[in-house]
N, C-alpha and C positions, 0 to 999 in steps of 0.2 A: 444165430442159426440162419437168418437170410441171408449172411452175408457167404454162408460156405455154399449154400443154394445158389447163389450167385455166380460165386466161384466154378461149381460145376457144370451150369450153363455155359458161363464163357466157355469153359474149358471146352467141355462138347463142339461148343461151337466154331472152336479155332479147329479142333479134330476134325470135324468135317472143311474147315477149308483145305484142310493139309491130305485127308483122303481122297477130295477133289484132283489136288493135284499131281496127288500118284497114279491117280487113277487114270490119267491122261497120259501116262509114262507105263506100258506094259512091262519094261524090262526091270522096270523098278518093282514087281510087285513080289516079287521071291523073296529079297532083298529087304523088303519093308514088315513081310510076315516073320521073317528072321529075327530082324531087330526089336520088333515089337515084343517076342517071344523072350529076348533075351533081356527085355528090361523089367519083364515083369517079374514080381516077387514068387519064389518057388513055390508051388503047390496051387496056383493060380485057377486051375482047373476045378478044386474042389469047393469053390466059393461062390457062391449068385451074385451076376450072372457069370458065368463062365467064359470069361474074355479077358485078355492080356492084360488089363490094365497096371503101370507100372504104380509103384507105393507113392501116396501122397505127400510123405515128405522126401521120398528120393529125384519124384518127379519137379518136387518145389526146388529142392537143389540144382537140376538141372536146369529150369530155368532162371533162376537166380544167374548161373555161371555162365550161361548164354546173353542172356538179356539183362543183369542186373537188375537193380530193385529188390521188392521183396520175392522175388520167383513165382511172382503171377502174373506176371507174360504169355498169350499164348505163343506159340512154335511159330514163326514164321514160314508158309509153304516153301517157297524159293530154299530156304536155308535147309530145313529138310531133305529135298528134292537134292540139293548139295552135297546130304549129309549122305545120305542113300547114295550116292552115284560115289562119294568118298569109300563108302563100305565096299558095295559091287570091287570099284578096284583092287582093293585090299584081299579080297576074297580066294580062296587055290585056286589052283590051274584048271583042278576038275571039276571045279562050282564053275567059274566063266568059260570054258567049255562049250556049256549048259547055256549061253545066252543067243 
């Protein structure tokens, strides 16, 4: 049990380095509410608290596949900030437009 307690601190806590550094990039932040929204698990909204949070083992998948190990890596900001500017491009003509 401390150990998941643990786990969801880092977690937190790498989330707020990675909100840090979006936060410092305005044009990232359409683009970050997006993807947050689309990682999280459907119905997301009906659950406490009522915030995006992606599924814990999708999310462990994810870092697994970025960072190896067991997928308890936090995100690295820079890579994010990366990954986000990767989206932005990819995005239609009348979403970037908008920037």
């Amino acid at each position: 049990m401390k150990d998941v307690a643990r786990r969801r601190v880092k977690g937190r806590h790498g989330l707020c380095r990675v909100a840090r550094g979006i936060a410092a990039r305005p044009e990232l932040w359409p683009v970050a509410v997006v993807v947050a929204v689309r990682l999280a698990p459907a119905g997301w909204w009906r659950r406490w608290p009522p915030a995006p949070w992606p599924d814990a083992g999708y999310w462990r998948f994810r870092m697994e596949t970025a960072y190896g190990g067991e997928g308890d890596a936090e995100p690295d900001p820079d890579d994010v900030r990366e990954f986000l500017q990767w989206c932005r491009g990819r995005w239609p003509r009348q979403v970037r437009a908008l920037r």
